[in-house]
C-alpha positions as CSV (number, residue, x, y, z in Angstrom):
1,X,-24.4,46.4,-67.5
2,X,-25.5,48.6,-64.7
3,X,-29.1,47.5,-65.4
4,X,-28.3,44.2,-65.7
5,X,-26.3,44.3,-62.3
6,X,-29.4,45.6,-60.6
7,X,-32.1,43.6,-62.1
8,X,-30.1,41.1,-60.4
9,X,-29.2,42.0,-57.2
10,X,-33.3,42.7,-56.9
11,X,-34.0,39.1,-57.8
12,X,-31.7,37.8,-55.7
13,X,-32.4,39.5,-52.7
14,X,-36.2,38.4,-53.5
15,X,-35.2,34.6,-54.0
16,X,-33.4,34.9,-50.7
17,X,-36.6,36.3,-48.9
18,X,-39.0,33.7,-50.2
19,X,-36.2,30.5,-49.1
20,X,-36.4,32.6,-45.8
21,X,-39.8,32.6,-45.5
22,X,-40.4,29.2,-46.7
23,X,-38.5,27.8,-44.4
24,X,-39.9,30.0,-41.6
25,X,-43.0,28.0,-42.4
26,X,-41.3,24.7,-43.2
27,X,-40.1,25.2,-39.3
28,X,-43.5,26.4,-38.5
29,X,-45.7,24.0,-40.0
30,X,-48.8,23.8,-41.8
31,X,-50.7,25.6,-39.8
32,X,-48.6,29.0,-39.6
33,X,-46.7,30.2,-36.4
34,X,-45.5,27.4,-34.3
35,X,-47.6,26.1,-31.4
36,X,-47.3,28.2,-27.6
37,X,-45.3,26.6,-25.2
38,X,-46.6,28.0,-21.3
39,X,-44.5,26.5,-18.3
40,X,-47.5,26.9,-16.0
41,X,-51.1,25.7,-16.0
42,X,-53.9,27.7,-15.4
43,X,-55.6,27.4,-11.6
44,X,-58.6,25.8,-13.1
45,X,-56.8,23.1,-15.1
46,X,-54.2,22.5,-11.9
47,X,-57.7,21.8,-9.8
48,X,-59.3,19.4,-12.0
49,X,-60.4,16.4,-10.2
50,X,-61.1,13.9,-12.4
51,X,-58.9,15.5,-15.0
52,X,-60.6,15.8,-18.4
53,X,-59.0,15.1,-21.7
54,X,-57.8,18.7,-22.9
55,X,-55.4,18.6,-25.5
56,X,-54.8,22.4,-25.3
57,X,-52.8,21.4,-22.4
58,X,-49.8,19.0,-24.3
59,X,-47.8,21.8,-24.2
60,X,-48.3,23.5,-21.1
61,X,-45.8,22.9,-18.1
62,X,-46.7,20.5,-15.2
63,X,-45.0,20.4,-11.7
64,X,-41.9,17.9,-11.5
65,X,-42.4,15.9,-8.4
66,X,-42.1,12.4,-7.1
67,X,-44.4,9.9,-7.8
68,X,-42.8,6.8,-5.5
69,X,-39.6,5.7,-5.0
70,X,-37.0,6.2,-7.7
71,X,-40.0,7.4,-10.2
72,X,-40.8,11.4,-10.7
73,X,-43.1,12.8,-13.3
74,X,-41.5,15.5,-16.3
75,X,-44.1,15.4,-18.2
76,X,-46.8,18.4,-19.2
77,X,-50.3,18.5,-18.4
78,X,-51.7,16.0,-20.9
79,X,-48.7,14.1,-22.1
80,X,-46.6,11.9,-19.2
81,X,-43.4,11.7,-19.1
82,X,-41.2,9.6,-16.6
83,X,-38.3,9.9,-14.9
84,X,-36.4,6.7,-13.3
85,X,-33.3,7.8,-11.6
86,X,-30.4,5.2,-10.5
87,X,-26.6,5.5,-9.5
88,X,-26.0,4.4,-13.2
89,X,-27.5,7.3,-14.6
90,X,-31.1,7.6,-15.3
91,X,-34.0,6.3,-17.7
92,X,-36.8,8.6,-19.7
93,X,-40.0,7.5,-21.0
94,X,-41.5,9.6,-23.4
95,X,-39.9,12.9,-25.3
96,X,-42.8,14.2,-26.4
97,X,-42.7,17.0,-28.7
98,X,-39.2,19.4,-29.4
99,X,-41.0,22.4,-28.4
100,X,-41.8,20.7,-24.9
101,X,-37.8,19.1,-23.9
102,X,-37.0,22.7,-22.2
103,X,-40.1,22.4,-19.8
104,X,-39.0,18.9,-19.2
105,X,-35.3,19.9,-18.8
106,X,-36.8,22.4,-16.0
107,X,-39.1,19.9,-14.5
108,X,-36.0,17.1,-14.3
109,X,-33.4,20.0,-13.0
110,X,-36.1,21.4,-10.1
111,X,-35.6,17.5,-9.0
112,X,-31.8,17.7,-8.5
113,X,-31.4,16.1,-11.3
114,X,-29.7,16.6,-15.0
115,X,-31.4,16.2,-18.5
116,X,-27.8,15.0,-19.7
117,X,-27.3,12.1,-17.0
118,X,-30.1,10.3,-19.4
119,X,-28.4,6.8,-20.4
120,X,-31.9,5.3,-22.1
121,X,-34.4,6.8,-24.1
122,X,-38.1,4.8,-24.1
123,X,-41.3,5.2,-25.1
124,X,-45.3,4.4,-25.1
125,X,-46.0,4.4,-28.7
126,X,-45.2,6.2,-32.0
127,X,-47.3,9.2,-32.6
128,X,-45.6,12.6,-32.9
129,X,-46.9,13.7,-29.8
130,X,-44.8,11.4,-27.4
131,X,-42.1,10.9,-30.1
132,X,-41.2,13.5,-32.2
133,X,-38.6,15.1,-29.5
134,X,-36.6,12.0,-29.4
135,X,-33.8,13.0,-31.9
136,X,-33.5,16.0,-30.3
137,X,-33.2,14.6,-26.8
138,X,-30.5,11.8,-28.1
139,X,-28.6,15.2,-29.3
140,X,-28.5,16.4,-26.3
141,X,-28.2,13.4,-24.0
142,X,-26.1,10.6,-26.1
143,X,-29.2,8.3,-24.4
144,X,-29.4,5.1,-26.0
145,X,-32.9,4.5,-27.6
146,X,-34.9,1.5,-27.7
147,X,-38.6,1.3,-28.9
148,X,-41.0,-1.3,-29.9
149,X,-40.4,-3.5,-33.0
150,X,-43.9,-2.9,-34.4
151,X,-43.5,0.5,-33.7
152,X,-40.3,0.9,-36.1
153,X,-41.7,2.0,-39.5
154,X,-43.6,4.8,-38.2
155,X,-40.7,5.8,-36.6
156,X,-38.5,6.0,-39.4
157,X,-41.4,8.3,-40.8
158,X,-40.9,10.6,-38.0
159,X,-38.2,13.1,-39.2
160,X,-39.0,16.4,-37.5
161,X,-36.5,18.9,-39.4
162,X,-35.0,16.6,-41.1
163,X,-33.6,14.0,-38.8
164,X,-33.3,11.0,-38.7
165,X,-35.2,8.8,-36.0
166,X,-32.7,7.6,-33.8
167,X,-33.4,3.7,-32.9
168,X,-30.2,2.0,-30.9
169,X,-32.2,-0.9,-30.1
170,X,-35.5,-2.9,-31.1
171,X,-37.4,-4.2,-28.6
172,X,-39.7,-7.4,-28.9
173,X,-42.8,-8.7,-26.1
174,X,-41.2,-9.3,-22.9
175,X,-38.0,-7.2,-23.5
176,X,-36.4,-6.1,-20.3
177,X,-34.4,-2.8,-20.0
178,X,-32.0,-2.6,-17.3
179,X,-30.2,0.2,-15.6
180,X,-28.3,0.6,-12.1
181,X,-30.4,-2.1,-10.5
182,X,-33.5,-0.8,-11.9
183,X,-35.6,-3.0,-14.6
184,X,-38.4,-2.1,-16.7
185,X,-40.1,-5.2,-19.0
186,X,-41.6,-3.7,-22.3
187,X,-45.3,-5.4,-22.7
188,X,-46.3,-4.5,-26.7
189,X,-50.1,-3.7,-26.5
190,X,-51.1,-3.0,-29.5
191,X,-54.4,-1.4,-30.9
192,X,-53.2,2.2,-30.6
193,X,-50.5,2.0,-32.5
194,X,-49.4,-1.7,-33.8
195,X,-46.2,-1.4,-31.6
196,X,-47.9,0.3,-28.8
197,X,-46.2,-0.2,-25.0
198,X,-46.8,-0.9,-21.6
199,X,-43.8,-0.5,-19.3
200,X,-44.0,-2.4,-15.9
201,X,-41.3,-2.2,-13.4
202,X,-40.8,-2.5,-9.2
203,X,-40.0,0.6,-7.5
204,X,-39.3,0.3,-3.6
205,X,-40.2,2.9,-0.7
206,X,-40.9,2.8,2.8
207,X,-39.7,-0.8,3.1
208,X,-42.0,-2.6,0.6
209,X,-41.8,-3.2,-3.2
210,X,-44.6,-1.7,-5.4
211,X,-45.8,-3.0,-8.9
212,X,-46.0,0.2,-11.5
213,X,-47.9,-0.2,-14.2
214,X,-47.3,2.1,-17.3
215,X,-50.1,1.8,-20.2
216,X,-50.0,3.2,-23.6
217,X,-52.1,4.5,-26.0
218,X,-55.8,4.1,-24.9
219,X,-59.2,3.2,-27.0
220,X,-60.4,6.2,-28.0
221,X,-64.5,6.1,-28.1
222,X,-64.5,6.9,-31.6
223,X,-62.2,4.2,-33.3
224,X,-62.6,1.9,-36.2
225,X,-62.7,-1.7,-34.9
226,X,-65.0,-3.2,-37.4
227,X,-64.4,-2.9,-41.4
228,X,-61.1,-1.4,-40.8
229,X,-59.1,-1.5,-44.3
230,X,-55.8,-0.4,-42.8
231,X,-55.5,-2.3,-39.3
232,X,-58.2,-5.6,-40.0
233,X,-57.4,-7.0,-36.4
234,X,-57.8,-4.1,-34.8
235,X,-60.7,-5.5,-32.6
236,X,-58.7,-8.9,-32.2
237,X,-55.7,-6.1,-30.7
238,X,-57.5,-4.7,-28.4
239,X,-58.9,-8.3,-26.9
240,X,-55.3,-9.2,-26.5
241,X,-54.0,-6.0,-25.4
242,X,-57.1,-6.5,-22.3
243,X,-55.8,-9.5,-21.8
244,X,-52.4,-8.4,-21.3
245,X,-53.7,-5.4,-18.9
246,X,-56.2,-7.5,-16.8
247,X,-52.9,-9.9,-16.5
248,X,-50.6,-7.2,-14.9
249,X,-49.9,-7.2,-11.4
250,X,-50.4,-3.5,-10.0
251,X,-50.3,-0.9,-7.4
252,X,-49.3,2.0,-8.9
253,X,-51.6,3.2,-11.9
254,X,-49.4,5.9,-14.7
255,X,-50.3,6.1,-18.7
256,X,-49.5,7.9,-21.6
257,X,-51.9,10.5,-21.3
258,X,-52.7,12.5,-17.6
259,X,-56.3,12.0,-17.7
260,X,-56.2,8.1,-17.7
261,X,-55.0,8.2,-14.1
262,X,-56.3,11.6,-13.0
263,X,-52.8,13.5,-13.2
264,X,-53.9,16.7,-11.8
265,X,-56.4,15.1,-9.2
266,X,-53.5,13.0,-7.6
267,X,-51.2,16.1,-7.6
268,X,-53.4,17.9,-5.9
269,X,-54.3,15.3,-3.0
270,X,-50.4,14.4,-2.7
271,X,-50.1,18.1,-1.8
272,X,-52.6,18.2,0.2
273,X,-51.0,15.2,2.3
274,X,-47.5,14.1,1.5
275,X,-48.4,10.9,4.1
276,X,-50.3,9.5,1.7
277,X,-49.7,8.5,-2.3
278,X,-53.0,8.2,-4.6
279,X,-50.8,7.2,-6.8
280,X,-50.9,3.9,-5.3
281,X,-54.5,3.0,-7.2
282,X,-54.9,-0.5,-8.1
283,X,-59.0,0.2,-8.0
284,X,-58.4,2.8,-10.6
285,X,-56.5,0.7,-12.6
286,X,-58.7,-1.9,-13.0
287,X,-61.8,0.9,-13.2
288,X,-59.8,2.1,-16.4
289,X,-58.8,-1.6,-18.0
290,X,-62.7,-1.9,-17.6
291,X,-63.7,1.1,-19.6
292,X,-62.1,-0.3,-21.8
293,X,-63.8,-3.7,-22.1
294,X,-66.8,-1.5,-22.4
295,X,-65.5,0.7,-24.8
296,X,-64.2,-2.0,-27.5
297,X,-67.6,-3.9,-26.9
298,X,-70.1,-0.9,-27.4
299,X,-67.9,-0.5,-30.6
300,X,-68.2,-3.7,-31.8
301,X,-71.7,-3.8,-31.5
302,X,-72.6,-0.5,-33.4
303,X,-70.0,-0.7,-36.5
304,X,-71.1,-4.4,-37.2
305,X,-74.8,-3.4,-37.2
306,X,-74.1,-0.4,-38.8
307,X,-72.0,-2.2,-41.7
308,X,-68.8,-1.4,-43.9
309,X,-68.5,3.0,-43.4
310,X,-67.9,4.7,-46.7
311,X,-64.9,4.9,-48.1
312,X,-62.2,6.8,-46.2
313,X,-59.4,6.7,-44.1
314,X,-59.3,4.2,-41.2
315,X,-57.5,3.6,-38.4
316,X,-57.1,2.0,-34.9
317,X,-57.5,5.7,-33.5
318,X,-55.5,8.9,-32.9
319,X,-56.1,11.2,-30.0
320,X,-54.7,9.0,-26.7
């Protein structure tokens, strides 16, 4: 019996270790220990001008500040997030990743602000790096949430730990949110994802209004337009998502992603001379809407000359 007791106690003790460790991993990941979190970018990175596309930055703290008017950037170095405060509370675009909410609850609070006072949750587009946060933020805001119809099943696939994907509202084309006298209109633009967002709204300062143009996802250089198996009309997306871009009034040029609008270059003039805002770049705007015009042609051209790829996963593209 005393044998038996121990043999026991020694495989229970191992059983408890290995559901330990598996769900150290499980809460790790695939690839082992969990991905470093740094509130402060490095010199060289802070003093890029143009900024580069460097996705060892998503998780790397950025400097909350004011962008214009009642708009301030929480975001990291590579992936934006927005902050529109009014006396109703305020609205966030884009979570981001769990991991990445306490640099943005440091960048909101170094504002004046609180993470909490959050009434509305939005967002660009449904890939885990500007979504996966968001049922941790509703946890600790209540915000309401409201995302793109298109956008909804991959959400509902998005369960970091578990949880559900919190969706309080589904938005169609030409959806407006409003908040204590502040309205954003949701423009779906798809190609990057197929319920991919552009968020446009009027912010006012120094007596005037200004048009703010929020894209999301971009056209990465290497996606499948032609002979795509899993998104067909990808290339007939992106014509109407141009479309919808080259339609948009605009003064004030933000994205997704920092390196679309130069994040780190504009930081670095604004602090260099608070009397003017490069944030206010309708040139660079249409400079970006026309890289893309380029972009979807050039790939056009090459996959239909090139014919059908061999058979593998497609897609409309990942990395922006």
């Amino acid at each position: 019996m005393t044998v038996f007791r121990f043999v026991f106690t020694v495989l229970f003790s191992l059983s408890a270790s290995l559901t330990t460790l598996g769900g150290q991993a499980a809460a790790q990941g695939r690839g082992g220990p969990p991905p470093v979190v740094s509130e402060q970018a490095t010199p060289e990175i802070m003093n890029e001008d143009p900024q580069t596309e460097q996705r060892s930055q998503d998780r790397v703290g950025f400097p909350g500040h004011k962008i214009i008017g009642n708009l301030y950037y929480v975001g990291t170095v590579t992936l934006c997030s927005y902050l529109i405060t009014t006396p109703a509370g305020n609205i966030l675009i884009n979570s981001n990743y769990e991991e990445t909410i306490p640099l943005m609850k440091k960048s909101i609070e170094s504002l004046g602000f609180k993470l909490e006072d959050t009434k509305i949750l939005l967002a660009s587009h449904a890939h885990t790096d500007h979504q996966t946060g968001d049922a941790m933020f509703k946890q600790m805001t209540g915000a309401q949430t409201m995302f793109m119809e298109q956008d909804v099943p991959a959400l509902r696939n998005m369960k970091p730990g578990g949880k559900e994907h919190p969706i309080d509202r589904v938005l169609k084309d030409g959806d407006t949110v409003t908040l204590g006298g502040t309205t954003l209109t949701a423009h779906l633009t798809p190609g990057h994802t197929l319920g991919n967002t552009t968020w446009t709204l009027k912010v006012a300062e120094g007596g005037r209004s200004y048009d703010v143009v929020i894209l999301g996802g971009g056209l990465p250089d290497d996606a499948r337009l032609v002979y795509n198996a899993n998104n067909p009309a990808a290339a007939e997306q992106w014509a109407s998502t141009i479309k919808t871009w080259q339609s948009l009034p605009v003064d004030v040029f933000l994205g997704s992603h920092s390196w679309f609008f130069n994040l780190t270059g504009k930081y670095k003039k604004l602090k260099a001379n608070p009397n003017v805002n490069p944030y206010i770049d309708p040139a660079g705007y249409k400079k970006y809407v026309a890289e893309t015009v380029a972009i979807r042609t050039k790939l056009i051209a090459e996959q239909t000359a090139a014919g059908p790829p061999a058979p593998r996963a497609g897609g409309p593209g990942r990395g922006n």
